[in-house]
C-alpha positions in Angstrom: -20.0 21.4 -11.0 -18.1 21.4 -14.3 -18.3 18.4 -16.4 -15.2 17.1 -16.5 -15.2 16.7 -12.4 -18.6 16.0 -12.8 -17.6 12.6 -14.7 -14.4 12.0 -12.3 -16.8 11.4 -9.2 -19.7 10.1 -10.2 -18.7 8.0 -13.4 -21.5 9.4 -15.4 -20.4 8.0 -18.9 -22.4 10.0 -21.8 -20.1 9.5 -24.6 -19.9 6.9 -27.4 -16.2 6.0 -28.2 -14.9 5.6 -31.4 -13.0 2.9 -33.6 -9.5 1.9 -31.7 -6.7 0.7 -33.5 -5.6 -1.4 -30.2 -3.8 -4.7 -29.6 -6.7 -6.5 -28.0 -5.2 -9.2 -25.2 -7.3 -12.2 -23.8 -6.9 -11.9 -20.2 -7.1 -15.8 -19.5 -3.9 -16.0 -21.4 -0.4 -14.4 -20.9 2.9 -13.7 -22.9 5.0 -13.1 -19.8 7.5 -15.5 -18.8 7.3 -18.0 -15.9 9.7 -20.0 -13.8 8.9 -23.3 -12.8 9.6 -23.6 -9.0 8.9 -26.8 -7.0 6.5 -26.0 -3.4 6.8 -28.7 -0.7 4.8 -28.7 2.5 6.2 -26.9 5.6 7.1 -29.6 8.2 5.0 -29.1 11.4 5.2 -30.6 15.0 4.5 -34.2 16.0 1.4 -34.9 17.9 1.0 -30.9 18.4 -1.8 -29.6 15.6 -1.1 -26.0 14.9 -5.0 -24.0 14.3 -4.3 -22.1 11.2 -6.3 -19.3 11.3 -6.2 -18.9 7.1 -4.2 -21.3 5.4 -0.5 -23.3 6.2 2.7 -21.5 4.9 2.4 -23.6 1.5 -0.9 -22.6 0.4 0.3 -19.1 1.5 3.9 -19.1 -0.6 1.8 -20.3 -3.8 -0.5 -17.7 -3.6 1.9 -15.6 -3.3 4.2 -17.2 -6.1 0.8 -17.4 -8.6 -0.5 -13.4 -7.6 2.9 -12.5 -8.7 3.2 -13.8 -12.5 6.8 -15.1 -12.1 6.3 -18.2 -11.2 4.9 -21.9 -12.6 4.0 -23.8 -9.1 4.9 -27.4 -9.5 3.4 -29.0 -5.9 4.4 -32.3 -4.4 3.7 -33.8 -0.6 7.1 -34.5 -0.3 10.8 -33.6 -2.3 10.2 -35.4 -5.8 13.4 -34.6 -7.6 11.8 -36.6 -10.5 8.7 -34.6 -10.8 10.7 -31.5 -10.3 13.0 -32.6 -12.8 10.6 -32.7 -15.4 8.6 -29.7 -14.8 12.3 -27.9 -15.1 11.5 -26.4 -11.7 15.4 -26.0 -11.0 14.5 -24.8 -7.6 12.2 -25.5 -4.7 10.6 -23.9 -1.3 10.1 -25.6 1.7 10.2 -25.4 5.3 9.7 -26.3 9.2 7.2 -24.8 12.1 8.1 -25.0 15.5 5.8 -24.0 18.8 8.2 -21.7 21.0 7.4 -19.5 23.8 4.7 -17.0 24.7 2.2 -18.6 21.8 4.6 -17.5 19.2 5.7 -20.0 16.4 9.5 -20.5 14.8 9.0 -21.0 10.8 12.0 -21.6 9.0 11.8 -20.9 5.3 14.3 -22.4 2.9 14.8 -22.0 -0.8 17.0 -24.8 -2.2 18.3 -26.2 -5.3 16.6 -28.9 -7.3 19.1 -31.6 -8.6 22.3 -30.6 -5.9 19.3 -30.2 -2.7 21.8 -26.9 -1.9 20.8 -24.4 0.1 20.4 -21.5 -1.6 18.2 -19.0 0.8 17.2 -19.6 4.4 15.0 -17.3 7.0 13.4 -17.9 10.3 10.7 -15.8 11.6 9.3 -16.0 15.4 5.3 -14.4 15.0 2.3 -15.0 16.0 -0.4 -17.5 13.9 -1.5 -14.6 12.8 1.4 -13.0 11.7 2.5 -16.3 9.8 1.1 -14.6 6.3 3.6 -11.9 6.6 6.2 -14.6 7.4 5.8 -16.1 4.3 5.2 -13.2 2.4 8.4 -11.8 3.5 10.5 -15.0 2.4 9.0 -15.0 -1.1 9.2 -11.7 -2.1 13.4 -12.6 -0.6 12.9 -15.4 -3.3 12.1 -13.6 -6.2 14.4 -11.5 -5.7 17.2 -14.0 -5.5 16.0 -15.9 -8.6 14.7 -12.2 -10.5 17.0 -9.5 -9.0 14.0 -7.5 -8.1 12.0 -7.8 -4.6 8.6 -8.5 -5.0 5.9 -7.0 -3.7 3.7 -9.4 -1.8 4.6 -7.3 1.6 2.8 -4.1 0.1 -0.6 -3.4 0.9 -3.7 -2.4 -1.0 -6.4 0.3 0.0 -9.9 1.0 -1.8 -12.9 2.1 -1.3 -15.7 -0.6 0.1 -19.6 0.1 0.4 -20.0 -0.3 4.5 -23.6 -0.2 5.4 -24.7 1.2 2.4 -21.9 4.2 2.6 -18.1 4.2 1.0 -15.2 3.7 3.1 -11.4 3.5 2.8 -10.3 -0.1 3.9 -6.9 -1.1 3.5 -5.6 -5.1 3.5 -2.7 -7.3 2.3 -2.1 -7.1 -1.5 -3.7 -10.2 -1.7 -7.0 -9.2 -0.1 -6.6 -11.1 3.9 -6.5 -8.7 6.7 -8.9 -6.4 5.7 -9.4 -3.1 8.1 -11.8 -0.9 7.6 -10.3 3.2 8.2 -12.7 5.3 7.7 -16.2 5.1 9.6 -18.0 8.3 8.5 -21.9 8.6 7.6 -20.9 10.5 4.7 -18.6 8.9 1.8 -14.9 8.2 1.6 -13.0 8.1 -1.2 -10.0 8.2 -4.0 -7.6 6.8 -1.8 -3.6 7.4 -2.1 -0.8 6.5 0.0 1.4 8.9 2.0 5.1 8.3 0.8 6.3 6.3 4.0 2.9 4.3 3.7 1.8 5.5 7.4 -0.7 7.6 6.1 -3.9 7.5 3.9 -4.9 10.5 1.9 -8.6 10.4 1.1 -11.6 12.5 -0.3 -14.4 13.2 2.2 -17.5 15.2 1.8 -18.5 15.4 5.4 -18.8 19.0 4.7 -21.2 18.4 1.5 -18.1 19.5 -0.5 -15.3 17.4 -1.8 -12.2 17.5 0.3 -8.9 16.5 1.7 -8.0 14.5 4.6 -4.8 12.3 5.7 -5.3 9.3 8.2 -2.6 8.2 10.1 -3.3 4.1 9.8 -1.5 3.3 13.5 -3.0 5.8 15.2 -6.4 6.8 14.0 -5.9 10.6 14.2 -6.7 12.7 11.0 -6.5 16.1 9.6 -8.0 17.9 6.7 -5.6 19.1 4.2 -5.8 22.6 2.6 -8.4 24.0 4.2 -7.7 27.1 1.7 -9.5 25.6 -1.5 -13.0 24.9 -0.9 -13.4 22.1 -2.9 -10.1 19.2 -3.8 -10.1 15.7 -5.0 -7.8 13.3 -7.2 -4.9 13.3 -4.9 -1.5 11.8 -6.4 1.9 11.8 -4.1 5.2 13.2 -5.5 7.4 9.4 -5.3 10.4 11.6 -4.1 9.5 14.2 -2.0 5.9 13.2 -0.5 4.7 16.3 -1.9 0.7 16.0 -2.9 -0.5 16.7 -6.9 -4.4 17.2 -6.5 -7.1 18.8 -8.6 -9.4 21.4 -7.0 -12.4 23.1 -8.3 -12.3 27.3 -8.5 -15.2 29.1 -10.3 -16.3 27.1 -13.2 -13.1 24.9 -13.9 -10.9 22.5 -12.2 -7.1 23.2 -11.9 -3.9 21.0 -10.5 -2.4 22.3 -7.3 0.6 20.9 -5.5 1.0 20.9 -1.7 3.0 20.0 1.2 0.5 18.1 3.8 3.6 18.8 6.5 4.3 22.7 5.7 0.8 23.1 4.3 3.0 25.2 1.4 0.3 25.4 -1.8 1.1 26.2 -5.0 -1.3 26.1 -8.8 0.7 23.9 -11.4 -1.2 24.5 -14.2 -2.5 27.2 -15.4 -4.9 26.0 -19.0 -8.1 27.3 -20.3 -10.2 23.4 -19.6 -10.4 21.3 -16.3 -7.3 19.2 -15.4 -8.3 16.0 -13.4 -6.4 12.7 -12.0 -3.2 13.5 -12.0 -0.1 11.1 -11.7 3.8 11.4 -11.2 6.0 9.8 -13.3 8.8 7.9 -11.2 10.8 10.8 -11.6 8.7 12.8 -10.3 9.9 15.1 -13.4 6.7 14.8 -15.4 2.7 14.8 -14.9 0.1 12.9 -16.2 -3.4 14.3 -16.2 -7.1 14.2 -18.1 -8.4 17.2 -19.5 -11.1 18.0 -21.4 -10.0 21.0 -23.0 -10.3 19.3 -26.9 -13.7 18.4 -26.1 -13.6 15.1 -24.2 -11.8 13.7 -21.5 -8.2 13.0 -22.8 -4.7 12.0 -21.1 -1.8 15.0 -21.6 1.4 15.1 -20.0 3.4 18.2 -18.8 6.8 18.8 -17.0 5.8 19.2 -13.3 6.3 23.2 -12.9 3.3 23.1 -15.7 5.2 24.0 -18.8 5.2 22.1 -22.2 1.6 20.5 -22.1 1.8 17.6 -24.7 -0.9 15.4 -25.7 -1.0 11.5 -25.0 -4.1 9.6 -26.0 -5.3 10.1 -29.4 -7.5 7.0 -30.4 -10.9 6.6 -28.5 -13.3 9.5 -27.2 -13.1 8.7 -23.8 -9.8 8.1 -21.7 -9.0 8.8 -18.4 -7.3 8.0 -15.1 -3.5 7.5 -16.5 -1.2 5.9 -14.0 2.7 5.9 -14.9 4.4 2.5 -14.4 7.3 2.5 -12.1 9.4 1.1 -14.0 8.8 4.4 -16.3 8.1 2.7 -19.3 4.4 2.6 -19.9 1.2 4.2 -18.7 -2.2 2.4 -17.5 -5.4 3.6 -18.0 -9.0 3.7 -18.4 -11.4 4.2 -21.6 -14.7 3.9 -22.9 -15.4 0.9 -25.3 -19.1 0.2 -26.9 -20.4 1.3 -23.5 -18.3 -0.2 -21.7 -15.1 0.8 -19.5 -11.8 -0.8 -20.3 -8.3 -0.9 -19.4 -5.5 0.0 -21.4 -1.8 0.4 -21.9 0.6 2.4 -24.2 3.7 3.9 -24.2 4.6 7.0 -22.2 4.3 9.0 -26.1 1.2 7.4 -26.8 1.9 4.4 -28.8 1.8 1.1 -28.9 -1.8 0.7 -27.3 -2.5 -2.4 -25.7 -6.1 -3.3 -24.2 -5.6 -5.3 -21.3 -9.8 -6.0 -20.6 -12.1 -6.8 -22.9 -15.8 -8.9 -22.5 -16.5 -8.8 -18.7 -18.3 -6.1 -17.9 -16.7 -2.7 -16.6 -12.8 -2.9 -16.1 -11.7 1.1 -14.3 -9.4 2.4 -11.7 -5.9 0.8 -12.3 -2.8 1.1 -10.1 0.8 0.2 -11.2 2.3 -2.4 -8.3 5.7 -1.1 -7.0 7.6 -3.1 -9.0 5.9 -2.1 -12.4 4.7 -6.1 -13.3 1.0 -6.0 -11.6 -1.9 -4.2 -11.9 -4.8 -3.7 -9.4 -8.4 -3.1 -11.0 -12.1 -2.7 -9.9 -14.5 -4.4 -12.0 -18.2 -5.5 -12.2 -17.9 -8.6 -14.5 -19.4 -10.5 -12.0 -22.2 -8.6 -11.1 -21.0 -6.0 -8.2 -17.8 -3.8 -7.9 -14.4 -6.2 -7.0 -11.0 -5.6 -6.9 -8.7 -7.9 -9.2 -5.0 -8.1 -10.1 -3.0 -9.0 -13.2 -0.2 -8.9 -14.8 1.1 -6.0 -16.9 -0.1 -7.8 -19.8 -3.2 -8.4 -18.9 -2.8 -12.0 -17.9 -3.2 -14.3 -14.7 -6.5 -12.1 -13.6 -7.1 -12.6 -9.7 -10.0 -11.4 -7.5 -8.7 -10.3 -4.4 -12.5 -9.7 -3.1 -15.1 -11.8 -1.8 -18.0 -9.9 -1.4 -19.7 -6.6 -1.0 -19.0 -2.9 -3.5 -15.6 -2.6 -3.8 -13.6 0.0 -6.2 -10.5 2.4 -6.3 -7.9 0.2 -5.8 -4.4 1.7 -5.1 -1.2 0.2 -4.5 1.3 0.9 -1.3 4.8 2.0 -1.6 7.0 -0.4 -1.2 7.5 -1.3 2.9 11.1 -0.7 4.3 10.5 -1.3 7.7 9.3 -5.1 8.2 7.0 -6.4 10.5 7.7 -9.4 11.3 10.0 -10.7 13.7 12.9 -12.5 12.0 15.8 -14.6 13.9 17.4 -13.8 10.6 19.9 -15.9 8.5 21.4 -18.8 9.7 
């Protein structure tokens, strides 16, 4: 097993890291900007107590507004145009819940203004209790993107990798952590999970053959297949944003090389063709340009190449130890991991390298981050509290969430964004 691989799947960290010239950010505080936005109470039926099997649809639309950095939640039982007023929350969320037929539930979301009470944004949904988090998720991410012009992201999903009985699975749940589902159930371990390009699909690394290898999961159905049954040994899978196409490393002889193939035509083809290992790769929104670690100056580093393998330039040049790059969406800046004092951190920089920002610093072991669709959030593992748990912040490093409660948990990764919705809405009125 060569080292570079070697460190990828078993986190063996052997080497000191040197002095960074970094921006360092404290993540209890962030630069980005906020809009203050009033949160009233969804009305509910007289005399008729609905069981919420979670929380109501307010506590629900200010997580939601809070997980996503955009907001300032300014809460009051009832319209308070004066409290309102002052917190400049020029806008407000509220709504109504109705019983209906065939245990099913009416909520009717509504967005207004502050100081003329106009209605600005309206939807009504007909789900389940259970389906009331999607609901409300639905309507905010509606809301930011009538006050930001981009849709948030609180419909997306997030899968990792969760300790089951003592062995690693792939489990999959809301972005903000509720309906958990565990997918894999396997008495060997389960891991680096990535999302298939319609978000349908999971594509994982298994060794129930003793060697590390690719499957794909189809989530409805349950039904999997192994993927490229040609290479003996793959891992680090990353899919192509355009075409669905999968980048993944696999191990021939002594060294590890990037391969790209089609899970539908099983088409396989070698991208890269250099003298060291090439590990954890990831597309660039483009899907014009690779990011990758290799160890072929002597330690793990992060280079970039076009995505037919030519012109192989170097990113990361501060710190001995960096690894796992993810490019943000919005194709601006990269995310990733490096050793500091011992300890694992997570940074950002620009897509040439510069302007390095550490996002993590003083709680323990910060690894494994993934860019949210829209390019503003980022989902981590870390130990700081003692075990493995999955966390979100913002893109500079504020507003840090646990989305966990218990257990190992690690290798987060972010879902597409959904096009198909699922819930039931009565739409617009």
């Amino acid at each position: 097993m060569n080292k570079l691989f070697s460190f990828a799947l078993l986190l063996c960290f052997a080497v000191s890291f040197g002095a960074v010239d970094t921006i360092a950010v404290d993540v209890s505080v962030s630069v980005f900007k906020t809009l203050p936005i009033g949160l009233v109470p969804f009305e509910e039926p007289n005399g008729e107590p609905l069981h919420w099997p979670e929380e109501r649809p307010h506590e629900v639309a200010k997580r939601d507004f809070n997980l996503s950095g955009r907001f300032e939640v300014v809460q009051a039982p009832k319209f308070d145009i004066l409290k309102f007023s002052r917190a400049q929350a020029k806008f407000y969320m509220t709504g109504k819940v109705k019983k209906t037929h065939n245990n099913k539930i009416k909520i009717s979301c509504y967005l207004h203004a502050t100081k003329s009470k106009d209605l600005i944004l309206e939807e009504t949904y007909v789900v389940s209790l259970m389906d009331s988090r999607k609901a409300i998720h639905d309507f905010v991410d509606k809301v930011i993107y009538q006050l930001w012009g981009v849709y948030g992201v609180a419909s997306t999903q997030i899968a990792w990798v969760s300790k089951v009985a003592g062995v690693k699975q792939v489990v999959i749940a809301d972005y903000d952590g509720f309906h958990r589902k565990q997918l894999t159930a396997d008495s060997t371990i389960s891991m680096m999970p990535v999302w298939s390009h319609d978000n349908e699909r999971i594509i994982f690394v298994s060794f129930r053959n003793g060697k590390p290898q690719l499957y794909m999961k189809d989530i409805a159905t349950g039904t999997q297949k192994r993927l490229f049954p040609s290479l003996s040994q793959s891992f680090s899978p990353a899919v192509n944003p355009k075409s669905g196409e999968i980048l993944f490393s696999a191990i021939e002889g002594d060294k590890t090389d990037l391969y790209l193939g089609d899970p539908e035509t099983k088409k396989l083809r070698r991208v890269s063709y250099l003298k060291a290992s090439q590990t954890s790769p990831s597309w660039s929104p483009t899907a014009t340009e690779i990011l990758f670690t290799s160890d072929r100056g002597g330690s793990p580093q992060i280079y970039k190449m076009n995505s037919d393998g030519t012109d192989v330039r170097r990113v990361t040049f501060m710190g001995a130890y960096n690894e796992r790059a993810s490019w943000a969406p919005t194709g601006d800046r990269i995310v990733y991991t490096s050793m500091d004092a011992g300890k694992m951190n997570i940074y950002t920089c620009d897509i040439n390298g510069s302007d390095i920002i550490q996002l993590t610093s003083n709680a323990g072991n910060n690894e494994k981050p993934s860019w949210s669709p829209d390019g503003s959030l980022i989902v981590f593992s870390s130990d700081r509290t003692g075990s493995n748990q999955i966390y979100i912040m913002r893109r500079d490093g504020g507003g840090v969430t646990r989305i966990t409660k218990g257990g190992d948990n690690t290798a987060p990764t972010w879902s597409w964004y959904f096009t198909n919705k699922q819930t039931n809405k009565e739409g617009k009125k």
